[in-house]
C-alpha positions as CSV (number, residue, x, y, z in Angstrom):
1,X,99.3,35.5,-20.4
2,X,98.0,35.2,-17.0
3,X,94.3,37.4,-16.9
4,X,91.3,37.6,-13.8
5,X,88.3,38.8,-14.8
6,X,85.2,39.4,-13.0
7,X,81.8,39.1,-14.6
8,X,77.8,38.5,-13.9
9,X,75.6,36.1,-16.0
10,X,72.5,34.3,-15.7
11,X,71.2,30.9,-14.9
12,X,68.2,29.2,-14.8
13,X,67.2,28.7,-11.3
14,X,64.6,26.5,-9.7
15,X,63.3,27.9,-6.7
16,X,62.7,26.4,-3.1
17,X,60.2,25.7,-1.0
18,X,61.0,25.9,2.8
19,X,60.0,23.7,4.7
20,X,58.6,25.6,7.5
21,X,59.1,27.5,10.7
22,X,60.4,25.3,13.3
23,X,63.9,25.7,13.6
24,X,66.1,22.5,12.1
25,X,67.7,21.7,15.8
26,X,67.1,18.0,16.9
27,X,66.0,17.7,13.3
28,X,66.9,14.9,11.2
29,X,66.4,16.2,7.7
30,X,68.5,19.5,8.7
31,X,70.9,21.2,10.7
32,X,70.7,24.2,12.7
33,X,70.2,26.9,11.9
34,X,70.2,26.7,8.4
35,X,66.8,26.4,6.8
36,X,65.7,23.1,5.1
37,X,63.9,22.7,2.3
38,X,61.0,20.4,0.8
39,X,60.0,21.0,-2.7
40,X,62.3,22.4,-6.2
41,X,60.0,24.3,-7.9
42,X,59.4,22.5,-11.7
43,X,59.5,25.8,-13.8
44,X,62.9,27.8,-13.2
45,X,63.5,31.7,-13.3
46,X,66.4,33.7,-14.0
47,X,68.3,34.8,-12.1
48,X,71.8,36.3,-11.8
49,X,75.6,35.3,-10.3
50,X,79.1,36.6,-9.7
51,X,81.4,34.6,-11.6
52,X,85.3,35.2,-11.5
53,X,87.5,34.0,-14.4
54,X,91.7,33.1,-14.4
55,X,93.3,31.9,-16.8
56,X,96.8,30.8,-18.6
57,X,97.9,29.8,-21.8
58,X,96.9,26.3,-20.6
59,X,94.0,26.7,-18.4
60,X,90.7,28.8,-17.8
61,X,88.7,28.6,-14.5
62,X,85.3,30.1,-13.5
63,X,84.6,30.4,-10.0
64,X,81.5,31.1,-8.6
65,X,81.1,32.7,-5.3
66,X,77.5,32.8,-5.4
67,X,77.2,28.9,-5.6
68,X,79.1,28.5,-2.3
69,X,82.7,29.4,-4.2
70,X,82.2,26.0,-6.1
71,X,85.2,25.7,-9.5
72,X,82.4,26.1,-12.1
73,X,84.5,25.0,-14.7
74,X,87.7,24.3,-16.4
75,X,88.7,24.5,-19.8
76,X,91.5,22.7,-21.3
77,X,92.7,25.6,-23.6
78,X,94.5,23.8,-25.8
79,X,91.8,21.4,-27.0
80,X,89.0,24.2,-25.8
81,X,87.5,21.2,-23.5
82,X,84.9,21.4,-20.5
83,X,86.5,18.9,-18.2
84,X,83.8,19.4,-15.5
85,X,80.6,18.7,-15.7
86,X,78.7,22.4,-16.4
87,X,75.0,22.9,-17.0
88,X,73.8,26.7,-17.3
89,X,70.9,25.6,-14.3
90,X,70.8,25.4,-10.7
91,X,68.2,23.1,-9.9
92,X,68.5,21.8,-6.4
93,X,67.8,18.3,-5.5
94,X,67.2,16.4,-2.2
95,X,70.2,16.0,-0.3
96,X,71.2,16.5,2.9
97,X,72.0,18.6,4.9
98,X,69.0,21.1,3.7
99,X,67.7,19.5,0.9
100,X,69.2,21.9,-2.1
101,X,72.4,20.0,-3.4
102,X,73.4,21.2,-7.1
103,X,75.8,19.1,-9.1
104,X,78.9,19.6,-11.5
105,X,81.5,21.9,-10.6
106,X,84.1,21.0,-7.5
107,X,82.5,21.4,-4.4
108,X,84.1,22.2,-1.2
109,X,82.0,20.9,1.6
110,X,82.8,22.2,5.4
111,X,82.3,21.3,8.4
112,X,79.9,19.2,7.1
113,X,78.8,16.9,3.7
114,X,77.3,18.1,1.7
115,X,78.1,21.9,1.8
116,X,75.1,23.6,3.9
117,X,76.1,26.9,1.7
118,X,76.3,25.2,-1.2
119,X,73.4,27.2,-3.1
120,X,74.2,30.8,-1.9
121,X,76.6,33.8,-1.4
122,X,80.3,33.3,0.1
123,X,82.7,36.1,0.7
124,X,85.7,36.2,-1.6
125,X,89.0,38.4,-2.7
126,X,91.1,38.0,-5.3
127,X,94.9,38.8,-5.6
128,X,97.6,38.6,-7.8
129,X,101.0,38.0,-6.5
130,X,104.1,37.9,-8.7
131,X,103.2,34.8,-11.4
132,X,99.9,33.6,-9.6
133,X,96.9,34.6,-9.4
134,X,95.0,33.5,-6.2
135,X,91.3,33.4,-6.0
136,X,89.7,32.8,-2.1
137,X,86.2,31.9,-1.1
138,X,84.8,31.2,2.2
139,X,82.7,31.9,5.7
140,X,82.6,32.0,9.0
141,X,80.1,29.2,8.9
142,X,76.8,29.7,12.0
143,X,76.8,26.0,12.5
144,X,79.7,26.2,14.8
145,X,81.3,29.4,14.1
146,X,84.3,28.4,12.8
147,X,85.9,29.4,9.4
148,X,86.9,28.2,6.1
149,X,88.7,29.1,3.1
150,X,89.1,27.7,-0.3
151,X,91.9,28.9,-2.2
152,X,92.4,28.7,-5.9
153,X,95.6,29.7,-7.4
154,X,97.0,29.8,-11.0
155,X,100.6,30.0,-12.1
156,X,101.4,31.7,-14.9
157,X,103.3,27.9,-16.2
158,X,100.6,25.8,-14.5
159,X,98.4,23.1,-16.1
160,X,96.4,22.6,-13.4
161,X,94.7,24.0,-11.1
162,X,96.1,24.5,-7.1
163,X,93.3,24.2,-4.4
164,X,94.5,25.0,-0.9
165,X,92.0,24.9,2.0
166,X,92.5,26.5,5.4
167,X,89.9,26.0,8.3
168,X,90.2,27.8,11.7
169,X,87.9,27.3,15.0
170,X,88.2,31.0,16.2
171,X,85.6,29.3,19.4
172,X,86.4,28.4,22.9
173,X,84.4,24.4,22.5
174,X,85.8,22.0,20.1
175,X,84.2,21.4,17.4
176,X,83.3,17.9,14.5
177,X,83.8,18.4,11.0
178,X,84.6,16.7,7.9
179,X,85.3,18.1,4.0
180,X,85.3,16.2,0.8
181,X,86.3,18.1,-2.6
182,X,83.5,16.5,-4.5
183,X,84.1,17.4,-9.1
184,X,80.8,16.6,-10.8
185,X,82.3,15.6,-14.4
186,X,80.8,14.2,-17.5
187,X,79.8,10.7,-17.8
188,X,78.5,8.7,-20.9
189,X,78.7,4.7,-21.2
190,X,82.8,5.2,-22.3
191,X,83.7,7.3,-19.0
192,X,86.8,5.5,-17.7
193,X,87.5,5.3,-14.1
194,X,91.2,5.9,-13.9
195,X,91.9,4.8,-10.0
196,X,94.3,2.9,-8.1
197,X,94.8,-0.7,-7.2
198,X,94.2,-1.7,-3.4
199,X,91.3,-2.6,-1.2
200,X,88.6,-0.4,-1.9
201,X,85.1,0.5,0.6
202,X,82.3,-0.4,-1.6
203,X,78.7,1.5,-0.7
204,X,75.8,0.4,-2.6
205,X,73.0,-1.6,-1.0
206,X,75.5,-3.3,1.0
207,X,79.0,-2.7,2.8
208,X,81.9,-4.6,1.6
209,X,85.7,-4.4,0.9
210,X,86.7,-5.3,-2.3
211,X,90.1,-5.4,-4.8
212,X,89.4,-2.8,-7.4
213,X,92.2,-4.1,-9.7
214,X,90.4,-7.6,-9.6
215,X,86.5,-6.5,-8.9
216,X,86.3,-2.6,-9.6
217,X,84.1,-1.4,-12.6
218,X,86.7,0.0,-15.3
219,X,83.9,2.2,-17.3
220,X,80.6,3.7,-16.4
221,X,78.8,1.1,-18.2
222,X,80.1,-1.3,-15.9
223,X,77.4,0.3,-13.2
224,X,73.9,-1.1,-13.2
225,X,73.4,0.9,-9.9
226,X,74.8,4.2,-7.7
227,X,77.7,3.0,-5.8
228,X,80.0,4.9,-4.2
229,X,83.8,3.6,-4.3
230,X,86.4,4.7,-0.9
231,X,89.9,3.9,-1.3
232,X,92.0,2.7,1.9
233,X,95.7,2.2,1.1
234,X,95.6,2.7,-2.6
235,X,98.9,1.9,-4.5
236,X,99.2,5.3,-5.8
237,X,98.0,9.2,-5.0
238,X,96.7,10.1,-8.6
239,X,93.1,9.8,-9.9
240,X,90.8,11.0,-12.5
241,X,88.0,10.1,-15.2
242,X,88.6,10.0,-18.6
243,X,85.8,9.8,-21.8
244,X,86.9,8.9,-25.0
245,X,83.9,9.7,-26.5
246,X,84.5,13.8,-25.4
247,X,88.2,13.8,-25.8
248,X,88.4,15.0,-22.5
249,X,89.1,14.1,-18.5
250,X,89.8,15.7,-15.4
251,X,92.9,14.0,-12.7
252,X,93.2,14.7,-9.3
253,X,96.0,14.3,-6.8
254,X,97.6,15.2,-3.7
255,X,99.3,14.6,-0.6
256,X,98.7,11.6,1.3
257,X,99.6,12.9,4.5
258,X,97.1,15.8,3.9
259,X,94.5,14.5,1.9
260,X,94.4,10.8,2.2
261,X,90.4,10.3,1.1
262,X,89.5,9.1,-2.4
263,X,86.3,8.3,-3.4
264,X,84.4,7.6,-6.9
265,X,80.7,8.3,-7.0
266,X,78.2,7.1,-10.0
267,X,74.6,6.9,-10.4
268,X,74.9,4.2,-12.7
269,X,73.6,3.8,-16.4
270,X,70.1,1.9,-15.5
271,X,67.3,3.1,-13.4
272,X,69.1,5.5,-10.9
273,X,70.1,7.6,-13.8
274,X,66.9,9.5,-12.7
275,X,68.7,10.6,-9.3
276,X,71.2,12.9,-12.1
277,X,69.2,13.9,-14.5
278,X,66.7,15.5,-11.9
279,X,69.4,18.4,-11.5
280,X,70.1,18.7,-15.2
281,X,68.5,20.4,-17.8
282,X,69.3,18.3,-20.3
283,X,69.2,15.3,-19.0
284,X,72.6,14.5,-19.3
285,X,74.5,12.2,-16.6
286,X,77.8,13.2,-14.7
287,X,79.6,11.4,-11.7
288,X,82.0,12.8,-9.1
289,X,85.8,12.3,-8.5
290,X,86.4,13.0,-4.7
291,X,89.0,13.7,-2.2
292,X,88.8,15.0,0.9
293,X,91.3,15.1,4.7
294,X,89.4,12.2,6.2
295,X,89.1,8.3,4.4
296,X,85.6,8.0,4.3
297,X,82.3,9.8,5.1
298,X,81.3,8.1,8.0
299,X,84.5,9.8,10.3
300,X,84.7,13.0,11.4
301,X,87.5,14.7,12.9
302,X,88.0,17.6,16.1
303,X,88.9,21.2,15.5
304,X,90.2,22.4,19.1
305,X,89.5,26.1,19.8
306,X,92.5,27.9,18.1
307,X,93.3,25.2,16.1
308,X,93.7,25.4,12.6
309,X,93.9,22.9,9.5
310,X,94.8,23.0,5.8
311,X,95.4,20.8,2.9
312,X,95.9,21.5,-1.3
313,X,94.8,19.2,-3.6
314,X,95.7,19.5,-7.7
315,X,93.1,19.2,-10.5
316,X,94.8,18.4,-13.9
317,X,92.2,19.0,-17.5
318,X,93.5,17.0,-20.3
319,X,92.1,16.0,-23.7
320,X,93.7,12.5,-23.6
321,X,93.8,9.5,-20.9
322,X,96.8,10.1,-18.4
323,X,99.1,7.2,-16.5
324,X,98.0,8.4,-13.2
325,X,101.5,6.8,-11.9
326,X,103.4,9.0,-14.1
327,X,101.5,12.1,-12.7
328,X,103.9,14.2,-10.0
329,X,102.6,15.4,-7.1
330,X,103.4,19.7,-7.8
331,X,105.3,21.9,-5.7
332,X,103.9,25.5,-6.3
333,X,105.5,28.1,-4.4
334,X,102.8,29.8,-2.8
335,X,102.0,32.9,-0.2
336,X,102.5,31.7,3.4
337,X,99.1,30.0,5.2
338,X,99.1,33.7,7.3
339,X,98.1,35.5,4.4
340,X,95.0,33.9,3.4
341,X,91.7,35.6,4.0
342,X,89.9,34.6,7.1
343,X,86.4,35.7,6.4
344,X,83.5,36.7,8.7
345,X,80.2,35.8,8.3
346,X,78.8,35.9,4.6
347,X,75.6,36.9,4.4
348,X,74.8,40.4,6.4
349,X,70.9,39.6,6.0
350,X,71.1,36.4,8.4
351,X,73.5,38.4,11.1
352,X,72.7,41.6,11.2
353,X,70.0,41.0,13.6
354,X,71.7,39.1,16.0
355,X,74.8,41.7,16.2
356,X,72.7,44.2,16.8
357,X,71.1,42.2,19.7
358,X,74.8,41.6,20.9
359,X,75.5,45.5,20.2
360,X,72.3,46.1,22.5
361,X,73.2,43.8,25.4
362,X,76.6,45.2,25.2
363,X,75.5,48.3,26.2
364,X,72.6,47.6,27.7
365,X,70.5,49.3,25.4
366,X,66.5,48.9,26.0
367,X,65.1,51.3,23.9
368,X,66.1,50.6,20.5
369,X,65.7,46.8,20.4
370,X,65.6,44.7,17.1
371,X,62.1,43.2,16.7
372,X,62.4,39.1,17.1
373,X,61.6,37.1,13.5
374,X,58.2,36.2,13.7
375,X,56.2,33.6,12.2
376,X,57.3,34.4,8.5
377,X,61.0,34.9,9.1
378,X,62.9,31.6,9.6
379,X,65.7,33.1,11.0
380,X,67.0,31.1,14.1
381,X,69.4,32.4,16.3
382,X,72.9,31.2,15.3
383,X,74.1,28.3,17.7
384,X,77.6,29.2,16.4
385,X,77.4,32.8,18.1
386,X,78.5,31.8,21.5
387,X,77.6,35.5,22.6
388,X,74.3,35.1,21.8
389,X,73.2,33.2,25.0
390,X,73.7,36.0,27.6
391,X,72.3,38.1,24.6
392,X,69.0,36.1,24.8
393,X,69.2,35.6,28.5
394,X,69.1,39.3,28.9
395,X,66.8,40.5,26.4
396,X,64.4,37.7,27.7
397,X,64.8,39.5,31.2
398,X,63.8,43.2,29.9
399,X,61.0,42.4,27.4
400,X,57.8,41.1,28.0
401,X,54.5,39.7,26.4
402,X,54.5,38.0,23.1
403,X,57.7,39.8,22.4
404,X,59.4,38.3,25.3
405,X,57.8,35.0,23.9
406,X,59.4,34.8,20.6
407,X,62.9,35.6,22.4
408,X,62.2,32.9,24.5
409,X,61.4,30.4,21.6
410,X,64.8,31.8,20.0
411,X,66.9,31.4,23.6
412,X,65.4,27.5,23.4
413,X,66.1,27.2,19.9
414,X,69.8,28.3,20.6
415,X,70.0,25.7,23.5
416,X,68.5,23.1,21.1
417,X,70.9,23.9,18.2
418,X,73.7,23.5,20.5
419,X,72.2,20.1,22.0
420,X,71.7,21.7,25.5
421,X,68.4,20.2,25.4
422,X,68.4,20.1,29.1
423,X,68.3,24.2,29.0
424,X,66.4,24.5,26.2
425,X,63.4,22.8,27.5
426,X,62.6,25.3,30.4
427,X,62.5,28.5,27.9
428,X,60.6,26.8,25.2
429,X,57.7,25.2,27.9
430,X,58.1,29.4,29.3
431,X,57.9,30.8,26.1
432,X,54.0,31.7,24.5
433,X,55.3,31.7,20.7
434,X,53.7,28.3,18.8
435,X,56.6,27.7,17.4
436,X,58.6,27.0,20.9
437,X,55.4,24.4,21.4
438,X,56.6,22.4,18.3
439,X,60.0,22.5,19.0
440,X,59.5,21.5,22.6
441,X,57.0,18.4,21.4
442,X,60.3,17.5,19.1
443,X,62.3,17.3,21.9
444,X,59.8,15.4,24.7
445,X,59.6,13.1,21.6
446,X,63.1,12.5,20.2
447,X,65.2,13.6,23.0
448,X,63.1,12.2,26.1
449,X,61.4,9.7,24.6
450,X,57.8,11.2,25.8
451,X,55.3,11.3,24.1
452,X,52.7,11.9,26.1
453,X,54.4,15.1,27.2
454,X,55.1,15.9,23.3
455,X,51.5,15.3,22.3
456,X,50.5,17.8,25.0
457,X,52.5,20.8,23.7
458,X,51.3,20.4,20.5
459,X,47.7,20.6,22.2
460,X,48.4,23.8,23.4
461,X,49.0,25.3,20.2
462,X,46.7,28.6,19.7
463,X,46.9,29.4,16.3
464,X,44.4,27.4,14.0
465,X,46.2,28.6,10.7
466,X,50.1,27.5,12.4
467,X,48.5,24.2,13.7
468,X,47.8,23.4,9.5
469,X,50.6,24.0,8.3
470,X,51.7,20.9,6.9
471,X,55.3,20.9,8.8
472,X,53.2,21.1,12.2
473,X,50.5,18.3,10.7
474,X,53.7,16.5,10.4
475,X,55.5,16.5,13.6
476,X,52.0,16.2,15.3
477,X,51.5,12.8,13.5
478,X,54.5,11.6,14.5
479,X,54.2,12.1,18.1
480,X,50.7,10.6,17.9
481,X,51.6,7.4,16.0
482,X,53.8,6.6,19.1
483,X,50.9,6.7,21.6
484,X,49.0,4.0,19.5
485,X,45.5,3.3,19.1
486,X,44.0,6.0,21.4
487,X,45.0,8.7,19.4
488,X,43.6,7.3,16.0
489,X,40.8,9.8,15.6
490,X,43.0,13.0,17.2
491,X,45.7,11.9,13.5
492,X,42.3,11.6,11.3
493,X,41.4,14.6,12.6
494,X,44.0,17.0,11.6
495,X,45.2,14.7,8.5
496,X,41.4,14.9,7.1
497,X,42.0,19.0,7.5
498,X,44.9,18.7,5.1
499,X,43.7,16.3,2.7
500,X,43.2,18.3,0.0
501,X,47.5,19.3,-0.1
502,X,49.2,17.4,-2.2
503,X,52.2,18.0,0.1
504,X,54.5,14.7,0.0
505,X,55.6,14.9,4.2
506,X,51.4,14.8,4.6
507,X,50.9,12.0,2.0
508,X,53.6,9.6,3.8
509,X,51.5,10.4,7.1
510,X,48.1,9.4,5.6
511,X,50.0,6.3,4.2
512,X,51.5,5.5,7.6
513,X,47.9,6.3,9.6
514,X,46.1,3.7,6.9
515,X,48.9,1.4,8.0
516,X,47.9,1.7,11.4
517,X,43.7,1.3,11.0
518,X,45.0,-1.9,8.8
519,X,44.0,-0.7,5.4
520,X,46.9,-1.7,3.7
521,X,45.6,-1.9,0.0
522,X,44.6,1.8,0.5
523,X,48.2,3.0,1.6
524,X,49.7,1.1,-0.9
525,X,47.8,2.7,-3.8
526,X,48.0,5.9,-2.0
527,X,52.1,6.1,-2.4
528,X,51.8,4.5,-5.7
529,X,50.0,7.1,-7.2
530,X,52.0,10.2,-5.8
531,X,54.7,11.9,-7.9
532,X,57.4,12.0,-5.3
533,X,61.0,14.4,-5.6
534,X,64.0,12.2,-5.5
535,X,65.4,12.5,-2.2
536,X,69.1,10.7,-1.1
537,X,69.7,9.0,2.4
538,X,65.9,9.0,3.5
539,X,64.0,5.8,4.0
540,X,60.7,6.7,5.8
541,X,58.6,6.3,2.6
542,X,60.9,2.9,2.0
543,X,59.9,1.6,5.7
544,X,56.8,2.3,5.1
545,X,56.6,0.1,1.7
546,X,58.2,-2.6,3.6
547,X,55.0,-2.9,6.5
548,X,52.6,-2.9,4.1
549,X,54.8,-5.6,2.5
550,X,54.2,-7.5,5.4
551,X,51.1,-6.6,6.0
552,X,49.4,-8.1,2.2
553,X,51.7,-11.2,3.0
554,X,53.7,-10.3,-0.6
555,X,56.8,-11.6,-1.1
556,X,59.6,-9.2,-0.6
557,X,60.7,-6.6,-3.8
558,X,62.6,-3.9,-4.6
559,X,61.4,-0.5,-3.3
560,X,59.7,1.3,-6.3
561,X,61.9,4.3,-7.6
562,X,58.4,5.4,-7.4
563,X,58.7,6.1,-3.8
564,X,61.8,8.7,-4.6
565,X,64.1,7.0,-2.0
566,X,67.1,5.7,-3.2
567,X,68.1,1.8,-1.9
568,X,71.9,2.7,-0.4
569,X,72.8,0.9,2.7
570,X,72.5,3.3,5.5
571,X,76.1,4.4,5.9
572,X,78.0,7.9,6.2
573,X,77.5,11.0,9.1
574,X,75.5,13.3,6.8
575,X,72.6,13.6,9.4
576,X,73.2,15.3,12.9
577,X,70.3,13.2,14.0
578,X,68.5,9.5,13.3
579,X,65.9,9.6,11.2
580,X,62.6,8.5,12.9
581,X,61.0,5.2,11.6
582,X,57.6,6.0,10.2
């Protein structure tokens, strides 16, 4: 038996908040141009996804291409066993790179980690070709414009599942990127950790190398704390997690020369259990199994323009504990790399604009042209659509008014997202859209280093209702922490406008201006008594803690989970861009 099916089904899904309409480039809680988000909404809705089933007389996998082509699950048929960890909600959490990271499943992250599509639509095909079925997901990604596929495949004999994943920069720059297959599976106080000897990369609160035979946790209730495990020259290629209390584990291997990275993920059994269960529904835990091209998260590799890459990985269910140095390393016959799917971009509501502004400069076409987003549409133009520049140049050039303004702010916004920051400046100072002004006070402020010039464009703002918004409030405070005391009042100002939001980006800005006047006491019961989301690989909130710290004279303590931070040692390239201290 060897069956595909396609189906639909709900989920319980908690909504987003963005977090507001200047574009992500030069930002360090995003990356352009994909919008980032700053609240999950506490009460879900329901909503509906694609789902594609294959199975054998050994395995059944659900795909879902609406979570980003994520493996949903897989069933060992013979014991009727969930082997990954499945929950029937998607209830985003604070991660990087936009602040919506789901767990369980296998994610496929590219060019970046964690996926930036991880929560929405990819395209997909299916096939069936002799005694496999083949399943492919994937993008042209707007980061960079390059492409990725994930392919899933099924022999009709197979006990595990084949992943094979192809990327291609179709571009004329070179291009970073790195990809980590990251399985959320279940994980009570029994989970075993079923990994190799050799010297392992441990990431917790500090960096250090360490023998797992001799000093690696052998269970989850070995973890008092989230720690993430990287292996360098590991004795064997074979991994996995096992729980005896379930009857079930999943086992991963591969390739060395492909897919080298092997990493082990867990919150922990004590107080950073929180950090799971916020994405759960039940409050049940789950740690990842990952593998991945590159040995660590900190490196990324190059794509050259025309280059290509690809590397398959094998995921083995079983309802008992397996010697991963007996496991084999499979040989699949499958179709040549030439016939898998290339896709184009995913999502037509995102592009359609800017082809048709490529469609209209291609023909020079002025009297039909598309109407630029505007305040309420957060879409930026694409910095991996290299044709969009002269496309913006020119439509810049034969429009005029606050029309011409908002394709100005977009041209800068392009030049930003690429890092031309040089060329951006000039048509964001040009442009008369509010939005250009925040962007361009980013940049005078991260970028240049000026302040003063920063503080002046947001001065210029015109719209009283766009200068509230708590994003803007934000950046604003920023820039006029840096120019010290003789801005003190301009901050009170504009933070006593807000102070009725219970907004958590406006509370860490009240904190840090009572910091500032002194009042330490005051900050310090202000962030104790604010309900803030979890959020991973942020510290502003933590920075500020340690200041007023110093400034009481108490003696040094762990950063309250309170705070929402988590206490990792800064380590990994999942931001684009520093994170500014507070």
């Amino acid at each position: 038996m060897l069956t595909i099916h396609k189906y639909e089904q709900f989920l319980l899904t908690h909504q987003l908040t963005p977090s507001g309409p200047i574009p992500t480039a030069q930002d360090p809680d995003g990356v352009y141009p994909y919008e980032s988000y700053c609240e999950t909404s506490d009460r879900p809705v329901m909503k509906s996804y694609r789902f594609i089933s294959m199975e054998n007389e050994a395995v059944r996998v659900v795909i879902c291409p609406d979570l980003g082509g994520k493996v949903y699950s897989i069933v060992h048929k013979q014991s009727n066993k969930e082997t990954l960890y499945v929950a029937p909600i998607v209830r985003p959490i604070r991660i990087l790179p936009r602040q919506f990271y789901i767990g369980g499943g296998i994610e496929v992250s590219f060019p970046i980690s964690h996926s930036p599509v991880q929560s929405v639509p990819v395209a997909y095909e299916t096939k069936e070709h002799g005694d496999r079925l083949y399943v492919w997901c994937g993008e042209r990604e707007v980061r960079f414009g390059m492409q990725w596929t994930v392919e899933y495949s099924l022999g009709r004999e197979d006990a595990f599942l084949t992943q094979r994943t192809y990327f291609f920069n179709p571009t004329g720059q070179a291009h970073p990127w790195m990809s980590w297959s990251n399985a959320g599976v279940p994980a009570c106080g029994d989970t075993e950790f079923h990994f190799p000897g050799g010297p392992v990369l441990y990431h917790g609160d500090e960096m250090k190398m360490l023998d797992w035979r001799k000093e690696g946790p052998k269970r989850q209730s070995d973890m008092k704390r989230m720690a993430g495990f990287f292996w360098r020259d590991p004795d064997c290629h074979a991994f996995g997690a096992y729980t005896p209390s379930l009857g079930c584990g999943l086992y991963h291997i591969a390739d060395p020369e492909l897919t080298p990275g092997m990493k082990l993920w867990t919150d922990g059994v004590e107080h950073h259990q929180e950090f799971v269960t916020q994405w759960t529904l039940n409050g049940a835990q789950c740690l990842e199994i990952q593998a991945g091209p590159i040995v660590d998260q900190s490196i990324k590799n190059e794509l050259q323009p025309q280059q290509d890459h690809h590397h398959i990985e094998f995921w083995i269910p079983s309802d008992e504990p397996l010697d991963i140095y007996r496991i084999k390393l499979p040989q699949p016959e499958l179709l040549p790399l030439a016939q898998i799917p290339r896709f184009d971009y995913a999502r037509e509501e995102e592009i359609r604009l800017w082809r048709s502004l490529i469609s209209n400069y291609r023909q020079r076409q002025t009297t039909e042209l598309p109407a630029p987003p505007d305040l309420d549409d957060n879409r930026w133009a694409p910095s991996g659509m290299e044709e969009l520049e002269e496309a913006l140049q020119w439509v810049c050039a034969v429009t005029q008014g606050d029309t011409q303004g908002k394709w100005l702010f977009q041209l800068g916004s392009w030049y930003a997202g690429n890092d031309r920051i040089d060329d951006a400046l000039p048509y964001l100072n040009e442009s008369s859209d509010d939005r250009a002004r925040v962007l361009a006070a980013r940049i005078y402020r991260r970028n240049k280093r000026d302040s003063r010039a920063s503080a002046e464009c947001f001065r210029k703002i015109k719209s009283l209702v766009f200068a509230l918004h708590p994003q803007v409030v934000f950046e604003r405070d920023l820039t006029l922490a840096l120019l010290g005391n003789e801005t003190i009042e301009e901050r009170e100002y504009w933070l006593r406008e807000t102070v009725a939001l219970k907004d958590e980006w406006l509370i860490e800005r009240r904190a840090a201006l009572l910091i500032d006047r002194g009042h330490f006491e005051e900050a310090k019961q202000l962030l104790e008594q604010t309900r803030f989301q979890l959020i991973h690989q942020r510290y502003a909130r933590s920075k500020l803690w340690n200041k007023i710290t110093e400034g009481l004279h108490l003696a040094q303590a762990e950063i309250p989970l309170s705070l929402g931070e988590d206490d990792l040692f800064e380590f990994g390239a999942y931001r684009e861009y520093q994170e500014e201290d507070g």
